[in-house]
C-alpha positions in Angstrom: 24.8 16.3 -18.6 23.6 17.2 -21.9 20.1 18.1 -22.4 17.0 16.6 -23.9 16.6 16.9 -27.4 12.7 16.9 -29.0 11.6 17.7 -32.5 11.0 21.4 -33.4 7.3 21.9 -31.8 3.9 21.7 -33.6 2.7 25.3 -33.1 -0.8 24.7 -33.7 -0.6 21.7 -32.2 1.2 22.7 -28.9 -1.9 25.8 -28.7 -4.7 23.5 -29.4 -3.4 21.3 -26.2 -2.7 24.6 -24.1 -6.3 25.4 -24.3 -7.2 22.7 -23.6 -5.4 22.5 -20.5 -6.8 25.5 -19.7 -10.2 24.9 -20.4 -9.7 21.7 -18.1 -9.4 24.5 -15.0 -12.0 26.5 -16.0 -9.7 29.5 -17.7 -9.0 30.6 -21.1 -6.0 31.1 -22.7 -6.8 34.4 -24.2 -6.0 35.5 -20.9 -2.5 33.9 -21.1 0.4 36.3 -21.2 1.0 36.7 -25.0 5.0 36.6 -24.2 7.3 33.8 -22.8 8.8 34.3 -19.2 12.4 33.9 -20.1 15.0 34.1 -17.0 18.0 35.4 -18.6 21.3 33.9 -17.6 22.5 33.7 -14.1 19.3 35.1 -12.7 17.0 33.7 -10.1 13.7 34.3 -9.7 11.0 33.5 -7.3 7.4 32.3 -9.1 5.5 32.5 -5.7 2.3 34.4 -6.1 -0.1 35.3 -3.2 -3.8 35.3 -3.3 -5.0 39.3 -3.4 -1.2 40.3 -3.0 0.7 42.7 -5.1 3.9 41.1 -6.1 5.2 40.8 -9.8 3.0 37.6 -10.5 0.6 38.0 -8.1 -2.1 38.8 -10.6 -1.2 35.9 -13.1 -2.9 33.6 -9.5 -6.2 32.4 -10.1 -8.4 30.9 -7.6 -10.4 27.7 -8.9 -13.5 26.5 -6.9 -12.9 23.3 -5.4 -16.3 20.8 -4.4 -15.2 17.5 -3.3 -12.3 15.7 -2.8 -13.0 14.0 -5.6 -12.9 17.4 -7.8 -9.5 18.4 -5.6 -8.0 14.7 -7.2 -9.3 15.5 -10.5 -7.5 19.2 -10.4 -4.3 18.5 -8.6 -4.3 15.0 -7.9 -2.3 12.3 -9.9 -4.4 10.4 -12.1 -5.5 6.9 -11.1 -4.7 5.8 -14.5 -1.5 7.3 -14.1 -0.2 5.8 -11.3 -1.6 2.3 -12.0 0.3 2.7 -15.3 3.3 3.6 -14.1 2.9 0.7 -10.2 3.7 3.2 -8.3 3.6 2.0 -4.3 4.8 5.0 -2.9 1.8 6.2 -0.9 1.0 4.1 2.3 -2.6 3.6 2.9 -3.8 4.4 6.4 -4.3 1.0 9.0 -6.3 3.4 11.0 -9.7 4.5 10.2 -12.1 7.4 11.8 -15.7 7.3 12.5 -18.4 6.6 9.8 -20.6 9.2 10.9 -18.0 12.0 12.5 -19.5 15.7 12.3 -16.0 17.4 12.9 -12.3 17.4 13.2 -13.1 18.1 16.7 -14.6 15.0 17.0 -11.3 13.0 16.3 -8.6 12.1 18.3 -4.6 12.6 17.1 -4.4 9.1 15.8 -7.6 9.6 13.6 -6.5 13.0 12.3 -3.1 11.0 11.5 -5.1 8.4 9.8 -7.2 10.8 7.8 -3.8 13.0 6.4 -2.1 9.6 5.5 -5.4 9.0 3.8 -6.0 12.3 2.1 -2.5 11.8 0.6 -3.4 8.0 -0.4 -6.2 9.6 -2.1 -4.7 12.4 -4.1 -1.3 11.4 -5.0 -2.2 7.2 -5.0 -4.7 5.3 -6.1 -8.1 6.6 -4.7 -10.0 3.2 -5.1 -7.4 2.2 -2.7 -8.6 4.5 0.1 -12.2 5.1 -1.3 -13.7 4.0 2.7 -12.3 7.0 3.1 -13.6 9.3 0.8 -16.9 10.6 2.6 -14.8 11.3 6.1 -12.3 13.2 3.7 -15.3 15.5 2.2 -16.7 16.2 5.9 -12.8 17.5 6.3 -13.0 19.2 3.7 -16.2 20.8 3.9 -14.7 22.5 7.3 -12.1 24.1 5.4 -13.0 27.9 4.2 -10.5 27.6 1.3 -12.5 25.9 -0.5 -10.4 26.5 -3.8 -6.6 26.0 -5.2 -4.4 28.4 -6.7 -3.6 28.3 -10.8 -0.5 30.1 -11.7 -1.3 31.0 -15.5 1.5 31.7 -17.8 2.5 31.0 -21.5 6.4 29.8 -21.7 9.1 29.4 -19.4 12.7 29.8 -20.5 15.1 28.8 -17.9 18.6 30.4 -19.6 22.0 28.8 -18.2 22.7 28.5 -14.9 19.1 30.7 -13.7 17.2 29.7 -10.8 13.4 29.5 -10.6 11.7 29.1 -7.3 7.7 27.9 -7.5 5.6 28.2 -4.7 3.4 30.9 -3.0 -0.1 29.8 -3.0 0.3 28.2 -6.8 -1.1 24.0 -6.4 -1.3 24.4 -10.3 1.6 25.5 -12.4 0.1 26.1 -15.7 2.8 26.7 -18.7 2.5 25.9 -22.6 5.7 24.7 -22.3 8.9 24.7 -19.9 12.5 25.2 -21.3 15.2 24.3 -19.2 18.8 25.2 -20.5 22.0 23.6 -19.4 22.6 24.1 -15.1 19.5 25.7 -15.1 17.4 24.7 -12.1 13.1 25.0 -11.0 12.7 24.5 -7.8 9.6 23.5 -6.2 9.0 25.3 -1.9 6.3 23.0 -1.7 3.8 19.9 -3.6 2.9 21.7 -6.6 0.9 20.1 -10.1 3.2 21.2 -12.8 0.6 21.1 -16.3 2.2 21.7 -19.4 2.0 20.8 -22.9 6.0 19.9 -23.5 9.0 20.4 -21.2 13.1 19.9 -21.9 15.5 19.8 -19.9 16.9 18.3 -17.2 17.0 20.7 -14.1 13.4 20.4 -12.7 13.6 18.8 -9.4 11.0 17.0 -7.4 7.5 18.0 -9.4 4.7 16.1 -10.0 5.2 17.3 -14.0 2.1 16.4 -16.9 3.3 16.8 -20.5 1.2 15.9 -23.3 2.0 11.9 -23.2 0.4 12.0 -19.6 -1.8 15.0 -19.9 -3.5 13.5 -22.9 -4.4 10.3 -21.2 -5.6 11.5 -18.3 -7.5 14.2 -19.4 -9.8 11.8 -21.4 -10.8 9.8 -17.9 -11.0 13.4 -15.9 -13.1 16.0 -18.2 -14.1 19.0 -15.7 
């Protein structure tokens, strides 16, 4: 299959949205490796970085702060604008609903925790003014949770050379890029749900991601300033 072409890329342009990608996070970009990751041909590679580990891109994980589950939507969630734009009926909304005035997990019972996971999805990856009843049971939830903050992977460029392998996971919810290459039979895969941000990507080998170039980035950043 032959790959995307694009036009030869707006340097200043492409930096300008790069930081302000960043900046939507909280980070800065001169903190950004100054040189591209670039897989060279026929390798694989695995992009999974732990929190306080001591792998190769362990230290390139940055933790972000996380309030609500409003903020969580606004970091790693699809944008409502997004997904209206696009009709996109993929996540159910929950039939069941939990107590208005629940203290604790402890207090549910397996069909309300059921209810409240189908809704938290709803929420994040849907529409949230579709599941909104749900939003202050969702914060109790969340408020329970001592992680109380996602995981940025923060790089510059990724080159994907022919026939290379990239594996993202680890404890990255944000993959943060200036731009993605992808070269022919070259392959990202995602291990888990992960928020791929990125100024431009080509390509055609990145499989099941939740990807935000500028054409999406730009529009949803103007309804979702941090």
């Amino acid at each position: 299959m032959a790959e995307k072409k694009r036009e030869p890329a707006d340097a200043t342009s492409d930096d300008a949205v790069y930081a302000a990608r960043a900046a939507f996070y909280g980070l800065d970009v001169k903190d950004a490796p100054k040189e591209p990751l670039l897989v060279d041909e026929g390798e694989c590679i695995r992009l999974t970085p732990k929190a306080n580990g001591s792998g190769r891109f362990d230290d390139r994980l940055r933790q972000i702060p996380v309030q609500s589950v409003r903020d969580l939507k606004r970091l790693i969630g699809t944008p409502d604008e997004v997904v209206r734009s696009h009709g996109c009926r993929c996540v159910d909304v929950p039939g069941e609903s939990v107590p208005p005035n629940f203290k604790s997990l402890a207090d549910l019972d397996g069909e309300q925790h059921r209810a409240l996971y189908a809704a938290s999805h709803a929420y994040l990856y849907g529409d949230s003014a579709r599941v909104s009843h749900f939003e202050a049971a969702l914060d109790v939830a969340y408020a329970s949770d001592k992680r109380r903050f996602i995981g940025v992977l923060f790089l510059n460029d990724l080159i994907v050379e022919r026939n290379s392998t990239v594996m993202l996971g680890g404890s990255a919810n944000v993959a943060l890029f200036r731009r993605i290459v992808i070269k022919r039979n070259g392959k990202l895969r995602l291990e888990k749900t992960i928020k791929i941000d990125c100024v431009s990507i080509e390509g055609e080998g990145l499989l099941s991601a939740q990807v935000f170039p500028r054409d999406i980035v730009t529009a949803a950043t103007r309804g979702n300033e941090p």
